[in-house]
C-alpha atoms as a printed R data frame, in Angstrom:
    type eleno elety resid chain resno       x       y       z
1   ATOM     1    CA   UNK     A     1  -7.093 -15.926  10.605
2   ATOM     2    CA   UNK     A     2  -8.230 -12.357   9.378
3   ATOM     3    CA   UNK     A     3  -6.543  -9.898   6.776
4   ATOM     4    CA   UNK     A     4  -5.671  -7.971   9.625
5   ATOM     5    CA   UNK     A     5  -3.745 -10.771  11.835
6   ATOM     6    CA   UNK     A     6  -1.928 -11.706   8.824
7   ATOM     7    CA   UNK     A     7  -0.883  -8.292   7.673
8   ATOM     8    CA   UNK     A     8   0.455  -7.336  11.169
9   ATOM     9    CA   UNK     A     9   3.015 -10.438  10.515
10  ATOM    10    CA   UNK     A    10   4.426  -9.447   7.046
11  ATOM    11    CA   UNK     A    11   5.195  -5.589   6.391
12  ATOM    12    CA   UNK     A    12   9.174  -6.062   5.340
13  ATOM    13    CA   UNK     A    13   8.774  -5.465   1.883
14  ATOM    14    CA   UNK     A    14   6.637  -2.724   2.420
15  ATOM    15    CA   UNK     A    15   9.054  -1.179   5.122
16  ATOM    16    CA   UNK     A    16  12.382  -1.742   2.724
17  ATOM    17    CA   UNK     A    17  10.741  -0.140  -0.057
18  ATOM    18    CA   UNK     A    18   9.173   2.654   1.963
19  ATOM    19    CA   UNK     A    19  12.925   3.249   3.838
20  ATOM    20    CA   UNK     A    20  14.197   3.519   0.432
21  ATOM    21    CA   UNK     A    21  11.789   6.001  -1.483
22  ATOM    22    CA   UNK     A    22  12.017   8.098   1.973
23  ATOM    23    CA   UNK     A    23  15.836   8.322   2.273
24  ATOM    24    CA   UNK     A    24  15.960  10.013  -1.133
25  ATOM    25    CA   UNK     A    25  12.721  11.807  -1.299
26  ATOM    26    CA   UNK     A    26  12.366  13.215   2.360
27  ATOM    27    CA   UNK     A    27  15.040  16.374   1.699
28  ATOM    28    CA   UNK     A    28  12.609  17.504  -1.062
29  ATOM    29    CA   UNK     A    29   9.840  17.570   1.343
30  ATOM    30    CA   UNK     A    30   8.962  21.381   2.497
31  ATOM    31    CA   UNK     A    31   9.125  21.323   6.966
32  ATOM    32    CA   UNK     A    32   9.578  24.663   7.586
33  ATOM    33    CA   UNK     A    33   5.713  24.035   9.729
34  ATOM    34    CA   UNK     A    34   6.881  22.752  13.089
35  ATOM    35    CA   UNK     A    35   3.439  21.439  14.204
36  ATOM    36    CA   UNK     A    36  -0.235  19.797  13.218
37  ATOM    37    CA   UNK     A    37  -0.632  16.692  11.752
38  ATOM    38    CA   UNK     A    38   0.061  14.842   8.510
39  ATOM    39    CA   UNK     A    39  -2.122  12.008   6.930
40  ATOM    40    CA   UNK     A    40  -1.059   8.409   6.100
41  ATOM    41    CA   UNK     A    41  -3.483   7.209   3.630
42  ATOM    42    CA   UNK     A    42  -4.029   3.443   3.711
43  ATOM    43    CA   UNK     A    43  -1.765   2.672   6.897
44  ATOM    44    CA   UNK     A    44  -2.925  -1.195   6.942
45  ATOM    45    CA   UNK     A    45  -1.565  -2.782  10.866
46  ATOM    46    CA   UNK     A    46   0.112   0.884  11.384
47  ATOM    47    CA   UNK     A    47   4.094  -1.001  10.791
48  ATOM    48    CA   UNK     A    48   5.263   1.329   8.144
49  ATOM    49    CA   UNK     A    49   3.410   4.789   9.652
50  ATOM    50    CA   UNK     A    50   4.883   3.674  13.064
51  ATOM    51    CA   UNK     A    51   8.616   2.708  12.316
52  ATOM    52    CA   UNK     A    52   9.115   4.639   8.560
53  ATOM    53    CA   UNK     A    53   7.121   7.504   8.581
54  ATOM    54    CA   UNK     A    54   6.778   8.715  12.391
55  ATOM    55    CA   UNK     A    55  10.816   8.865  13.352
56  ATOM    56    CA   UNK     A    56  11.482  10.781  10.814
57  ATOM    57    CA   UNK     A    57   8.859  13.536  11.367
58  ATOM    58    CA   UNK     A    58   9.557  16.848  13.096
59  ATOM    59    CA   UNK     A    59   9.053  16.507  16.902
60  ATOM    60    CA   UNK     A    60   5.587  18.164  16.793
61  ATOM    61    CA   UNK     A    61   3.898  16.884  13.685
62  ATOM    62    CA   UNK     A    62   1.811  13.877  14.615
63  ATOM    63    CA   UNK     A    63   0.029  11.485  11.750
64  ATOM    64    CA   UNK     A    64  -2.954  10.345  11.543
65  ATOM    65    CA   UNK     A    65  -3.269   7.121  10.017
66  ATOM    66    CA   UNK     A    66  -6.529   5.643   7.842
67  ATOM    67    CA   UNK     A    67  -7.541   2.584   6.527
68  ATOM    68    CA   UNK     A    68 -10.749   1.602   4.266
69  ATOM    69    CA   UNK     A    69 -10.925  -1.905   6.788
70  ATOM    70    CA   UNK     A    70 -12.041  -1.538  10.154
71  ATOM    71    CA   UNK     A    71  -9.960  -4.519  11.637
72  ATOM    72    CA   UNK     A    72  -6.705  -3.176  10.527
73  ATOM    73    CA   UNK     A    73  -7.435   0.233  12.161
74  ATOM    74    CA   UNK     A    74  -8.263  -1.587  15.083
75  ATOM    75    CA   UNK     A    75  -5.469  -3.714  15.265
76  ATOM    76    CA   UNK     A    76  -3.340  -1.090  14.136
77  ATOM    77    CA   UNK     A    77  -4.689   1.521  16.729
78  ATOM    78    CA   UNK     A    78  -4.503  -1.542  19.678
79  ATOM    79    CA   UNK     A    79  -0.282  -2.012  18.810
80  ATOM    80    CA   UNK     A    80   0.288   1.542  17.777
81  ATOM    81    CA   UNK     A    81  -2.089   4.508  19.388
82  ATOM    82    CA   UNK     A    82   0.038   6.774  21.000
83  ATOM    83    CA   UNK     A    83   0.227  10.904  21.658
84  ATOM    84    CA   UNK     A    84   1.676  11.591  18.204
85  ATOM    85    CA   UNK     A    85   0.143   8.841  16.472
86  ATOM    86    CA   UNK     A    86  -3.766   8.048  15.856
87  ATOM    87    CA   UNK     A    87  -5.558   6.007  13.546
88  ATOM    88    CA   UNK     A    88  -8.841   6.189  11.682
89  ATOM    89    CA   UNK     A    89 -11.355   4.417   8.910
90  ATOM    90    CA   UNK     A    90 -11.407   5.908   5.786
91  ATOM    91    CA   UNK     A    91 -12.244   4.721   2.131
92  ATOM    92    CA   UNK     A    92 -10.299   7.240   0.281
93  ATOM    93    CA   UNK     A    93 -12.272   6.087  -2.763
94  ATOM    94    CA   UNK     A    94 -15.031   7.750  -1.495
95  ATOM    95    CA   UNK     A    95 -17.065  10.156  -3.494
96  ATOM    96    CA   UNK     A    96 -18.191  11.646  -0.782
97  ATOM    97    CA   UNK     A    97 -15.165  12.884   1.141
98  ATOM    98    CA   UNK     A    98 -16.424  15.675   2.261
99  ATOM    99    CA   UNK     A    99 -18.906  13.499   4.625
100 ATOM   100    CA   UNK     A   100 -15.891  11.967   6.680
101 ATOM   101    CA   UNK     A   101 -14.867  12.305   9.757
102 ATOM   102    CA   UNK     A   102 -11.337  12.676   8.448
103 ATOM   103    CA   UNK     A   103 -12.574  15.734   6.361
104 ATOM   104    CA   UNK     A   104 -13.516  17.668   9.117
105 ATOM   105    CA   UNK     A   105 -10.061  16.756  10.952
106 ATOM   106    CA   UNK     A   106  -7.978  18.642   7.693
107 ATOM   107    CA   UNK     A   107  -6.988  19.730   5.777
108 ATOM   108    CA   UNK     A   108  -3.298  18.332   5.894
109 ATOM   109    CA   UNK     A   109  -0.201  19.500   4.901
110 ATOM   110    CA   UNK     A   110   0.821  16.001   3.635
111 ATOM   111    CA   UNK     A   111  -0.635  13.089   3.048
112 ATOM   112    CA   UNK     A   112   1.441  10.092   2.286
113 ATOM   113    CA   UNK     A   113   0.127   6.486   0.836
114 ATOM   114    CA   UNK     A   114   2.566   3.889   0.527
115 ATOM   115    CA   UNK     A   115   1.756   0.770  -1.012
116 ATOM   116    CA   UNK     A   116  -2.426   1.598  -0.966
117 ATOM   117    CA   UNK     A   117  -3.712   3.322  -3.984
118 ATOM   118    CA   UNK     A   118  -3.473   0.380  -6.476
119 ATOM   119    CA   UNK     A   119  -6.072  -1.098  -4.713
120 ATOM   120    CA   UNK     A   120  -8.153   1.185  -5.723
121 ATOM   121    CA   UNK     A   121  -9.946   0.996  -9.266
122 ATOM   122    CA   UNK     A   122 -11.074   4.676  -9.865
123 ATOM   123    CA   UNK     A   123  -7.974   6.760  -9.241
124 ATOM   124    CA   UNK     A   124  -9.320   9.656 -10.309
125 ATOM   125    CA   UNK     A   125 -11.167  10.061  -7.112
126 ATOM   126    CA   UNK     A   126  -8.895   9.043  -5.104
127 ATOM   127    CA   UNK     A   127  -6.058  11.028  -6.254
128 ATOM   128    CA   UNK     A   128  -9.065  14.474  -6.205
129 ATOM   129    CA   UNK     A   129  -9.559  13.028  -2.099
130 ATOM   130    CA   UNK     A   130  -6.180  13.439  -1.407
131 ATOM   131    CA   UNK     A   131  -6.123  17.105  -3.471
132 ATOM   132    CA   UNK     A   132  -8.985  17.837  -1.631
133 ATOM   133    CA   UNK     A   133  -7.881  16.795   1.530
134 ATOM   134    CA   UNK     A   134  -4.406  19.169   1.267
135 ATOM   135    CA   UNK     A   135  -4.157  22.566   2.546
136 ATOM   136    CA   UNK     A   136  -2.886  25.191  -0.133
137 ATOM   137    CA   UNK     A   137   0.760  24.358  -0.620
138 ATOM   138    CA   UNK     A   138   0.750  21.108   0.793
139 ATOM   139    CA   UNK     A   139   2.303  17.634  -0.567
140 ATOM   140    CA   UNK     A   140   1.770  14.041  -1.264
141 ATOM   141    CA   UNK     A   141   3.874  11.636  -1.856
142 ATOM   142    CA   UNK     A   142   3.003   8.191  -2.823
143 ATOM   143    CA   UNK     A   143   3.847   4.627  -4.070
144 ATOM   144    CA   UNK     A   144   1.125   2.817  -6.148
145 ATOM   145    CA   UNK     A   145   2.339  -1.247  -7.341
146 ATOM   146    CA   UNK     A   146   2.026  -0.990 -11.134
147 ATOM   147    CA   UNK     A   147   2.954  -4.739 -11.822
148 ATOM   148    CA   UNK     A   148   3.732  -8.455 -10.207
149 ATOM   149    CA   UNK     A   149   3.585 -12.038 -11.187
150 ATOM   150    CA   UNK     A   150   0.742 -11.594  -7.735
151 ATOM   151    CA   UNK     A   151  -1.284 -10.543 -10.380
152 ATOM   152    CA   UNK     A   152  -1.545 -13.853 -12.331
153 ATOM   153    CA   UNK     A   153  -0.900 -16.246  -9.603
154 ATOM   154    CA   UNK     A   154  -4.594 -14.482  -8.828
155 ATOM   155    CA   UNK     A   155  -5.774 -15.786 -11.886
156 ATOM   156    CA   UNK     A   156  -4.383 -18.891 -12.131
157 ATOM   157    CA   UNK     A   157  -6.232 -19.284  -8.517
158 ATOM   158    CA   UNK     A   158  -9.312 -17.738  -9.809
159 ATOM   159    CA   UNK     A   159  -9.825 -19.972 -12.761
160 ATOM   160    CA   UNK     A   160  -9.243 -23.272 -10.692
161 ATOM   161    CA   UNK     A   161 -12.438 -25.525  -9.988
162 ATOM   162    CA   UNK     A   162 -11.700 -25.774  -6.644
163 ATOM   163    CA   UNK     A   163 -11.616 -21.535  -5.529
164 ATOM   164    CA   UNK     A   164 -13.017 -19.871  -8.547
165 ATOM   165    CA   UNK     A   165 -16.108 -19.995  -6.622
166 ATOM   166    CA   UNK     A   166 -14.754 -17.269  -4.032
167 ATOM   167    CA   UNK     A   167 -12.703 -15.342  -6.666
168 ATOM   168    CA   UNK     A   168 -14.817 -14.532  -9.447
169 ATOM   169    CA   UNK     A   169 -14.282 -10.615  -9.306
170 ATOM   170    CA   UNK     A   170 -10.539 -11.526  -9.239
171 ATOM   171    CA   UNK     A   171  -9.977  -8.601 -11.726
172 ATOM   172    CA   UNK     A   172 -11.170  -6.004  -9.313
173 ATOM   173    CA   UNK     A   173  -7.997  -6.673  -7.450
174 ATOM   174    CA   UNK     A   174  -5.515  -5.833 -10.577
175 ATOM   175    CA   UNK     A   175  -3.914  -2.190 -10.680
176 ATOM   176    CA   UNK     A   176  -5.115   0.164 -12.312
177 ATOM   177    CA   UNK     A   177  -2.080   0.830 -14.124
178 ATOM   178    CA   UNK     A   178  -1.405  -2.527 -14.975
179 ATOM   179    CA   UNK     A   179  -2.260  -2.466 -18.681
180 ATOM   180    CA   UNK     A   180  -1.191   1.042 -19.029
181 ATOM   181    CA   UNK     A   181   1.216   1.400 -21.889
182 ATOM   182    CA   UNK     A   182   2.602   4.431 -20.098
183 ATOM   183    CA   UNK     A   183   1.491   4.576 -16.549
184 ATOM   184    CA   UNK     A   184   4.285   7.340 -15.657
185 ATOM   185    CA   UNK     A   185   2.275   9.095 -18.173
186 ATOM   186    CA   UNK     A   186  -1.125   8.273 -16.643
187 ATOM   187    CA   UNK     A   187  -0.252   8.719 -13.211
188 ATOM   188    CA   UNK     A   188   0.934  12.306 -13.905
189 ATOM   189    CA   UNK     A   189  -2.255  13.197 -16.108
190 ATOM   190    CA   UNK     A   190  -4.493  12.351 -12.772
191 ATOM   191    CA   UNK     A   191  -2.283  14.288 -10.312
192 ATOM   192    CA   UNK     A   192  -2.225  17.297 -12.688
193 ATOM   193    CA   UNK     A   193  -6.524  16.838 -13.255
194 ATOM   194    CA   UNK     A   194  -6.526  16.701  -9.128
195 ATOM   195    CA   UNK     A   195  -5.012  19.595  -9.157
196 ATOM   196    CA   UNK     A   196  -1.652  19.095  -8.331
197 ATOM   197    CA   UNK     A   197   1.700  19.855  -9.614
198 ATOM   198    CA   UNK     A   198   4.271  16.819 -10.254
199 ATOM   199    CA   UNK     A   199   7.173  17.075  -8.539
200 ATOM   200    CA   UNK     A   200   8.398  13.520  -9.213
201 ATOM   201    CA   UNK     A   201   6.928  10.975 -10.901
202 ATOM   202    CA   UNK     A   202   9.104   7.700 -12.247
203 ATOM   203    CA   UNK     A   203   8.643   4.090 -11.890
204 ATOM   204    CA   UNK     A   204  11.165   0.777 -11.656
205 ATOM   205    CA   UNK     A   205  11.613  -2.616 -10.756
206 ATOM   206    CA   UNK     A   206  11.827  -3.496  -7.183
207 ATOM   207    CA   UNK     A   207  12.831  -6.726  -5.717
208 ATOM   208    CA   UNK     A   208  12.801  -7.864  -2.015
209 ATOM   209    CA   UNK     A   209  15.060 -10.947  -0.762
210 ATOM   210    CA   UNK     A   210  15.274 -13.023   2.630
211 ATOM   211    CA   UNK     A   211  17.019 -15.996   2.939
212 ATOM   212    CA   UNK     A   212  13.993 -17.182   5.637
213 ATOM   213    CA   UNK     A   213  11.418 -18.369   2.968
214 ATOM   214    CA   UNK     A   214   8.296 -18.111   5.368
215 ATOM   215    CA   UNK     A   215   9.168 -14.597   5.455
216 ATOM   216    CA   UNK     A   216   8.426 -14.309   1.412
217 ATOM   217    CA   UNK     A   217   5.288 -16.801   2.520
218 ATOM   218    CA   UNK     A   218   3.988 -14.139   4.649
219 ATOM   219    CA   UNK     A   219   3.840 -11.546   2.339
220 ATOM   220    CA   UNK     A   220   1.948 -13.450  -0.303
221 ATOM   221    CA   UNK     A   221  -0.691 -14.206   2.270
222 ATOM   222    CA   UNK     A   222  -0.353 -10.470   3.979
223 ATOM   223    CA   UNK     A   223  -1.579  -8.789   0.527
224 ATOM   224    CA   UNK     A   224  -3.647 -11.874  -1.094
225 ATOM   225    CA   UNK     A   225  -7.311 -10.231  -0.288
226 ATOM   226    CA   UNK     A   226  -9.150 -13.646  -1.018
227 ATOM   227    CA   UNK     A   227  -8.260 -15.294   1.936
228 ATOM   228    CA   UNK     A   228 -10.856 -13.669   4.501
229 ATOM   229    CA   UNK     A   229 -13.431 -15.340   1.900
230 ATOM   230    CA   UNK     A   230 -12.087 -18.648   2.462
231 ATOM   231    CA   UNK     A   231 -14.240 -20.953   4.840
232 ATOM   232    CA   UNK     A   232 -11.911 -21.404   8.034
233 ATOM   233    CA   UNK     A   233 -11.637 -25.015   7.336
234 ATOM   234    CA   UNK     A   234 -10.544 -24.633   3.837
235 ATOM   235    CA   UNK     A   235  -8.206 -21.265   4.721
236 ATOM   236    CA   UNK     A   236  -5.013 -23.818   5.060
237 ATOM   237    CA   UNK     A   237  -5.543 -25.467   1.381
238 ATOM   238    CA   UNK     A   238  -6.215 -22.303  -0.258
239 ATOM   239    CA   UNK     A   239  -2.969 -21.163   1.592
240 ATOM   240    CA   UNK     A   240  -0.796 -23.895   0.234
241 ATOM   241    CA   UNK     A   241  -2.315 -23.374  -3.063
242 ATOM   242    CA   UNK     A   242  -1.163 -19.989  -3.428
243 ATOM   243    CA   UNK     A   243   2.246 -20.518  -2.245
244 ATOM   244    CA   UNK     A   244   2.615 -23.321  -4.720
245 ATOM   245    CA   UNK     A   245   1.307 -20.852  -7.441
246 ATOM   246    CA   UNK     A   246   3.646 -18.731  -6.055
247 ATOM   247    CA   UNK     A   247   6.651 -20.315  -7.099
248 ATOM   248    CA   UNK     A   248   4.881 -21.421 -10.556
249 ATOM   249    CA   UNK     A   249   4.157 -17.799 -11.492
250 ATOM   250    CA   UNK     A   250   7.461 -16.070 -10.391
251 ATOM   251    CA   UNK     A   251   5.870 -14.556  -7.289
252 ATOM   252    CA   UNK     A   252   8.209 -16.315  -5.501
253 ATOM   253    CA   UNK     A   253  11.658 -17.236  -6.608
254 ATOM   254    CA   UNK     A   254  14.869 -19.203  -5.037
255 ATOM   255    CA   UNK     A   255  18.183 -18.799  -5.710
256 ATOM   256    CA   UNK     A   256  21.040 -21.398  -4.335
257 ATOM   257    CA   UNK     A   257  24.060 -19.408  -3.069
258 ATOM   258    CA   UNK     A   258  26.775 -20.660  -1.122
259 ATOM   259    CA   UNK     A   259  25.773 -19.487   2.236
260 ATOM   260    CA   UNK     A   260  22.188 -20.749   1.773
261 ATOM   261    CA   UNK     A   261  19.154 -20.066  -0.342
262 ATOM   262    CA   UNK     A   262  17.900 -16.700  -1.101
263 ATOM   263    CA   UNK     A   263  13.804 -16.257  -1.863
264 ATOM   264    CA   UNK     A   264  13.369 -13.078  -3.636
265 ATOM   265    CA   UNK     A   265  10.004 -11.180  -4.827
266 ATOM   266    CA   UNK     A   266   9.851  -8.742  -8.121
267 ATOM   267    CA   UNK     A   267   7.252  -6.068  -8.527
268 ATOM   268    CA   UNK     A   268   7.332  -2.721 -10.348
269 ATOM   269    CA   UNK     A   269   5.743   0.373  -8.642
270 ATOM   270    CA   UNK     A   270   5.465   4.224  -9.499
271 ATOM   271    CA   UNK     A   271   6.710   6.912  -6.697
272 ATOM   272    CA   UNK     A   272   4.923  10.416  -7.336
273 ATOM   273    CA   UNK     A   273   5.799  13.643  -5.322
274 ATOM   274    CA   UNK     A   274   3.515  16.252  -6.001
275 ATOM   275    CA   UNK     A   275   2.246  19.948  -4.816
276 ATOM   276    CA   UNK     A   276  -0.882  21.240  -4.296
277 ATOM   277    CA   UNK     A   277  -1.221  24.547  -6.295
């Protein structure tokens, strides 16, 4: 199974945190421009572009979506692709953003990234790409993960015998902001170096519950990048592994109630609205 078949099965969290930072932020958006198109940076299998950010968009803005994997654009363009709605590769990392197809498509009035940027290591540059990308005036809003137990059930996984073999650049996968004393602080520092002029910027711990514990399985597989290293034949082990350093690590965590048991999943993340000046 690739990254991109087991994304497009697990989104939830993403969507319940997404609904929530858009319900309160959306009003301080600026939609007095009826048409063009917006940008959703890092759109993975297109769930939280297509049911979060799309309904919620004036009737002739469409988005176009982008993604640093090829796969999920594709799967993403073969559930999703419709007249308002497109979808494109991008590495947003790039230092050469200029030499994108996606440059020559802006710039955009807003570009949105929910959920992507703490994948990426040098968020200087990626935070200048989205500047860059913005016409005069325009906004971003984003949501970067800033801390998990994920982080060290990656660890615990990495220094194993049995898969340290395919994880050995397991710290390329932490946040950036993860050892930050003040990664508010930080955050705000690169959007104001980009160029841009902070609106919002606040972080906070975030938890998301089902009481259908494959559901919380699916979403440590959905954002666990090792797997797609993992011979085929080995991909179930490795997959059992994680969930049981899952539960070890806090990842995962069960509650007994009355009406059943609850699975729940912590993580802290930053939300930054900012302005292009």
């Amino acid at each position: 199974m690739n990254d991109a078949e087991l994304y497009a099965k697990s989104s939830s969290l993403q969507q319940q945190f997404v609904n929530k930072v858009l319900e309160e932020l959306w009003p301080a958006l600026d939609w007095r421009c009826e048409q063009g198109t917006v940008l959703d940076v890092g759109c993975g299998a297109g769930d939280v572009t297509r049911h979060e950010l799309l309904p919620r968009l004036p009737p002739g803005i469409s988005v176009l979506a982008v993604d640093i994997s090829p796969a999920m654009v594709a799967k993403a363009a073969d559930r999703y692709s419709g007249p308002r709605l497109y979808f494109r590769q991008l590495d947003i990392g790039t230092p050469h953003i200029e030499e994108t197809d996606v440059w020559r498509l802006g710039p955009f009035p807003k570009v949105f990234s929910f959920f992507c940027l703490h994948w990426v290591q040098d968020q200087r540059i990626a935070l200048q790409n989205i500047s860059k990308l913005l016409s005069s005036g325009g906004e971003t809003l984003v949501i970067i993960v800033i801390g998990s137990p994920l982080y060290k059930m990656f660890e615990n996984l990495a220094t194993s015998s049995r898969w340290s073999t395919y994880m050995t650049d397991y710290r390329q996968f932490d946040p950036p902001y993860l050892r930050a004393k003040d990664p508010v602080g930080e955050l705000t520092k690169n959007l104001h170096e980009a160029g841009l002029y902070v609106k919002t910027c606040r972080s906070g711990e975030n938890s998301y519950s089902s009481m259908d514990e494959q559901d919380l399985i699916n979403t440590v597989n959905a954002i666990n990048p090792f797997i797609g290293r993992i011979p085929q034949q080995l991909q179930k082990a490795f997959m059992q592994d994680c969930v049981t350093e899952a539960y070890r690590t806090g990842m995962i965590r069960a509650y007994s109630l009355p009406n059943g048991t609850v699975y729940s999943h912590s993580y802290s993340a930053v939300v930054a609205h900012a302005i292009k000046s």
